[in-house]
Backbone as a chain_set.jsonl record, in Angstrom:
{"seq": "XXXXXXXXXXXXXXXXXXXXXXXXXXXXXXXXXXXXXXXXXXXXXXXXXXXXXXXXXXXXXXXXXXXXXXXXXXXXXXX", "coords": {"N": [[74.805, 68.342, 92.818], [77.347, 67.639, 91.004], [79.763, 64.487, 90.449], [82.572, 65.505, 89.646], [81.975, 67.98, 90.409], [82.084, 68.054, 93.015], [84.375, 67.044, 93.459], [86.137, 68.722, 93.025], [85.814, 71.188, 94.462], [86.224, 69.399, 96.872], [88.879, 69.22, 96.639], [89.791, 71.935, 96.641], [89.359, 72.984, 99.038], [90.878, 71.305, 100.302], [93.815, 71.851, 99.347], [93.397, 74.958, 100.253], [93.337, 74.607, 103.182], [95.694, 73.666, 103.737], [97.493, 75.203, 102.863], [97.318, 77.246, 104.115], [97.714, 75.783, 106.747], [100.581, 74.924, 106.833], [101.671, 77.896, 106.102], [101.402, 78.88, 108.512], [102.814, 77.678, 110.139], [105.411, 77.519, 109.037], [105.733, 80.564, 109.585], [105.596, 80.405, 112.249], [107.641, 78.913, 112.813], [110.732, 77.753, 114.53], [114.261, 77.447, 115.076], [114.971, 76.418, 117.674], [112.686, 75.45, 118.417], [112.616, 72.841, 118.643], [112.16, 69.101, 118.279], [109.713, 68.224, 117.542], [108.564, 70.349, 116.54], [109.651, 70.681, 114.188], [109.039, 67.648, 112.949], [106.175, 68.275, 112.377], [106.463, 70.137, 110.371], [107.671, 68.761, 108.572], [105.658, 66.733, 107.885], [103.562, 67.993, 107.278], [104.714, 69.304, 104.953], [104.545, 66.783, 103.12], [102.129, 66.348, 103.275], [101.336, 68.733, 101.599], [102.627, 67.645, 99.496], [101.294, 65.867, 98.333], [98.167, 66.316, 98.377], [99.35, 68.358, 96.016], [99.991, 66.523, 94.056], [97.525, 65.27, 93.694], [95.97, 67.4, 92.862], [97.069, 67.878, 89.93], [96.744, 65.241, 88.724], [94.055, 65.45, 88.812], [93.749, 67.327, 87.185], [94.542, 66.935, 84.753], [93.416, 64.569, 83.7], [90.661, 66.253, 83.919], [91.214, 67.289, 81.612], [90.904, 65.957, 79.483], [89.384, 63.792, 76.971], [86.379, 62.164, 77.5], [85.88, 59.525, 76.252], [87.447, 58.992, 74.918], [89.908, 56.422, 73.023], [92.801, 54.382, 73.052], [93.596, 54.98, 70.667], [93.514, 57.698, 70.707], [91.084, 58.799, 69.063], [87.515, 59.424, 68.964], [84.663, 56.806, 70.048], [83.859, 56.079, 66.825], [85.868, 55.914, 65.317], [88.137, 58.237, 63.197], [87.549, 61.702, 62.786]], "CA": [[76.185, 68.654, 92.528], [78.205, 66.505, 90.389], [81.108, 64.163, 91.243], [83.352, 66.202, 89.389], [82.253, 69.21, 90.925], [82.367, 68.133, 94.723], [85.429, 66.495, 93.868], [86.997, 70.075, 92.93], [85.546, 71.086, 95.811], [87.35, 69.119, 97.863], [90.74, 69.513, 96.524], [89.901, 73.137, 96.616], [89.5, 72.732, 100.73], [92.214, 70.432, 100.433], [94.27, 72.899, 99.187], [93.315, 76.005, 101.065], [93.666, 74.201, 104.344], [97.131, 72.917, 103.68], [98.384, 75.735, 102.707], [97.229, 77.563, 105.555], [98.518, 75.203, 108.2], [102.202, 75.133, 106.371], [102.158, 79.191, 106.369], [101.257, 79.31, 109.889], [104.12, 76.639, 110.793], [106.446, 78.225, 108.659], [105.617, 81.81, 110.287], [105.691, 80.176, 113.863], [108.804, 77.666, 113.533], [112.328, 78.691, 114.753], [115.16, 76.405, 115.47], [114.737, 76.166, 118.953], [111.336, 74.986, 118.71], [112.929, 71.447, 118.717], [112.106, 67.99, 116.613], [108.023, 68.122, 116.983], [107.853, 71.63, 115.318], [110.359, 70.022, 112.744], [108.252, 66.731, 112.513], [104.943, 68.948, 111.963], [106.857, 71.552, 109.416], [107.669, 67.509, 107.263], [104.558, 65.799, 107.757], [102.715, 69.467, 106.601], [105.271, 69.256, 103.924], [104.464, 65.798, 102.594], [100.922, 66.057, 102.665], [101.147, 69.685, 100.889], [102.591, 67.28, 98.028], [100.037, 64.985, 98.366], [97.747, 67.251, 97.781], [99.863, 68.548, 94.64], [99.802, 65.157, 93.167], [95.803, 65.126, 93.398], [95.159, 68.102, 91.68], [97.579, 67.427, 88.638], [96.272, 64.141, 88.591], [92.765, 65.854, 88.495], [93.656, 68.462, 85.925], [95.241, 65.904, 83.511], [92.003, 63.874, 83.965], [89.809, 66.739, 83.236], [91.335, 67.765, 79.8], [91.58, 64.064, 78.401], [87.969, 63.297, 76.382], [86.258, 60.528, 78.395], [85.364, 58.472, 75.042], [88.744, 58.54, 73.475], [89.894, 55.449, 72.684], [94.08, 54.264, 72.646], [94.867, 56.083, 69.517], [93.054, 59.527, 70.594], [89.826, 58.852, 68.363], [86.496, 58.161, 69.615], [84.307, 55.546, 69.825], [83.519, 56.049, 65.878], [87.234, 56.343, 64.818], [88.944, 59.119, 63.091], [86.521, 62.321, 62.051]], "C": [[76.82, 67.428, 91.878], [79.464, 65.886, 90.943], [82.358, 64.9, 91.312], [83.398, 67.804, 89.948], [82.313, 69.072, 92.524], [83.778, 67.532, 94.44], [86.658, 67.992, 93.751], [86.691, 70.79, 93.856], [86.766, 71.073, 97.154], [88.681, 69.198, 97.771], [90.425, 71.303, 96.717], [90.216, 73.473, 98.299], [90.681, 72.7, 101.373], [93.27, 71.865, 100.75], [94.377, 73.74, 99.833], [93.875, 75.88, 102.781], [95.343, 73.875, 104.365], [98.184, 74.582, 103.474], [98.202, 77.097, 103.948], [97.828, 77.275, 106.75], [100.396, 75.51, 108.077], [102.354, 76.72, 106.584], [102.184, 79.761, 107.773], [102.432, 78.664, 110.658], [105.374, 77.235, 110.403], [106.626, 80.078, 109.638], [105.996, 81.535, 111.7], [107.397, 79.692, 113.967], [110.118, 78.668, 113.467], [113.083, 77.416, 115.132], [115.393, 76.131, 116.753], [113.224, 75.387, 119.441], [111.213, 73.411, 118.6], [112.272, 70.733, 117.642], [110.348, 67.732, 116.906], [107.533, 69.184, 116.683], [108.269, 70.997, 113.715], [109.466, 68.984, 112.172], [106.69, 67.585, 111.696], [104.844, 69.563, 110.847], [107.128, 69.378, 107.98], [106.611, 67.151, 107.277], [103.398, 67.155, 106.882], [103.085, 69.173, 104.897], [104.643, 67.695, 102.663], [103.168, 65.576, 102.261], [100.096, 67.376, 102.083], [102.053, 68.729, 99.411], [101.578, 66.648, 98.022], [98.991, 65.252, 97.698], [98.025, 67.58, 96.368], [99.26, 67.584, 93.424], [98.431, 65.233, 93.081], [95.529, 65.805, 92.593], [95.936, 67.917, 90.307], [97.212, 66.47, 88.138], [94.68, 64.667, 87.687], [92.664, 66.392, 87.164], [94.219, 68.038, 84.499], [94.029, 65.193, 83.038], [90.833, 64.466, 83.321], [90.434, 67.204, 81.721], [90.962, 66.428, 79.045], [90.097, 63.921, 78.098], [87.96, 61.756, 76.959], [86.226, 59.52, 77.22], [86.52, 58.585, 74.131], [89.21, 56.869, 73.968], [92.002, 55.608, 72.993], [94.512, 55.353, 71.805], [94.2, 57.536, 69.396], [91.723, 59.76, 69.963], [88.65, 58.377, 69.488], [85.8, 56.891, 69.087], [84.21, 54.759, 68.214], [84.78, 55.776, 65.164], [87.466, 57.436, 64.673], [87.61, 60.408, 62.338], [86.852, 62.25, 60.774]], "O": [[76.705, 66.302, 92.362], [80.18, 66.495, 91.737], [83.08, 65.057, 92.296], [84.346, 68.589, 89.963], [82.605, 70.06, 93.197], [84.458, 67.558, 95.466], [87.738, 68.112, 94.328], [87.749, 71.247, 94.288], [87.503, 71.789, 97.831], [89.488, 69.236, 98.699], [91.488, 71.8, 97.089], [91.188, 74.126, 98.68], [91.288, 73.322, 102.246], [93.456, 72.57, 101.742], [95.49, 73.767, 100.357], [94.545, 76.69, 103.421], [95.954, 73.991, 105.427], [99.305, 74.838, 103.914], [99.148, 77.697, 104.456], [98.316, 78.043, 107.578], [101.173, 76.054, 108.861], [103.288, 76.963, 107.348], [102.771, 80.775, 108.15], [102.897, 79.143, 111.692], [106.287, 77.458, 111.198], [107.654, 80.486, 110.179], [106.669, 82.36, 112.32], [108.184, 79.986, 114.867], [110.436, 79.68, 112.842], [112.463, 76.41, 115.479], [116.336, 75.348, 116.859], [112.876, 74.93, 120.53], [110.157, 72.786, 118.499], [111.896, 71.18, 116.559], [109.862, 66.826, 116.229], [106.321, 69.313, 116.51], [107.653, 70.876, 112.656], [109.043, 69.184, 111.034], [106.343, 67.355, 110.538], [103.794, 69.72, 110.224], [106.688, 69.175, 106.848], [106.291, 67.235, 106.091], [102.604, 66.914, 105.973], [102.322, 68.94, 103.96], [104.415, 67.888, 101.468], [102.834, 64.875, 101.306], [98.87, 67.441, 101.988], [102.024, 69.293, 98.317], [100.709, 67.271, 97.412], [98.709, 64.7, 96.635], [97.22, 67.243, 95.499], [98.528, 67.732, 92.446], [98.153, 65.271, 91.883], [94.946, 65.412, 91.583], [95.12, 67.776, 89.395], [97.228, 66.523, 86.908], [94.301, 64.429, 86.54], [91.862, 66.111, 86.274], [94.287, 68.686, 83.455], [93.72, 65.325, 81.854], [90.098, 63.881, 82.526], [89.643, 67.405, 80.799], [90.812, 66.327, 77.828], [89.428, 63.928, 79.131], [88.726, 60.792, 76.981], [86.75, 58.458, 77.555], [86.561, 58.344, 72.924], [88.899, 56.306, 75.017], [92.511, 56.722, 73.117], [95.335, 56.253, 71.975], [94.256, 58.311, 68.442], [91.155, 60.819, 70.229], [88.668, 57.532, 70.382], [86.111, 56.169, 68.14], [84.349, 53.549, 68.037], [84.518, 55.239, 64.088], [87.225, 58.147, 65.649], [86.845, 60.008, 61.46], [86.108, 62.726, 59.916]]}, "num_chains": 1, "name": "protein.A"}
């Protein structure tokens, strides 16, 4: 398996898991359920961006040609 493909992989996990736990917190939490449902429903929250940020990161990453150079050309220059 390649890096690039366990690493999609794991954000895929990532992902799935996160958004799992947040729908189950969100489904469970009520305002009575005091400040360590609340803490759980932010810390969920913060590392469902977290997450975010990885795969945009990723998906920016994979479009971009590994052998371009500064001005967009590769190694050869301009075709």
């Amino acid at each position: 398996m390649s890096e690039r493909s366990s690493e999609r992989t794991a954000l895929v996990l990532l992902s799935a898991t996160a958004v799992l736990l947040l729908g189950g917190q969100l489904l469970t939490w009520s305002a009575e359920d005091g400040a360590f449902s609340a803490l759980v429903l932010v810390l969920l929250l913060l590392w469902s961006a977290v997450i975010a940020v990885r795969v945009v990161r990723f998906l920016r990453r994979d479009r971009r040609p590994d052998d371009a150079g500064p001005d967009g050309h590769g190694p050869d220059g301009p075709a």
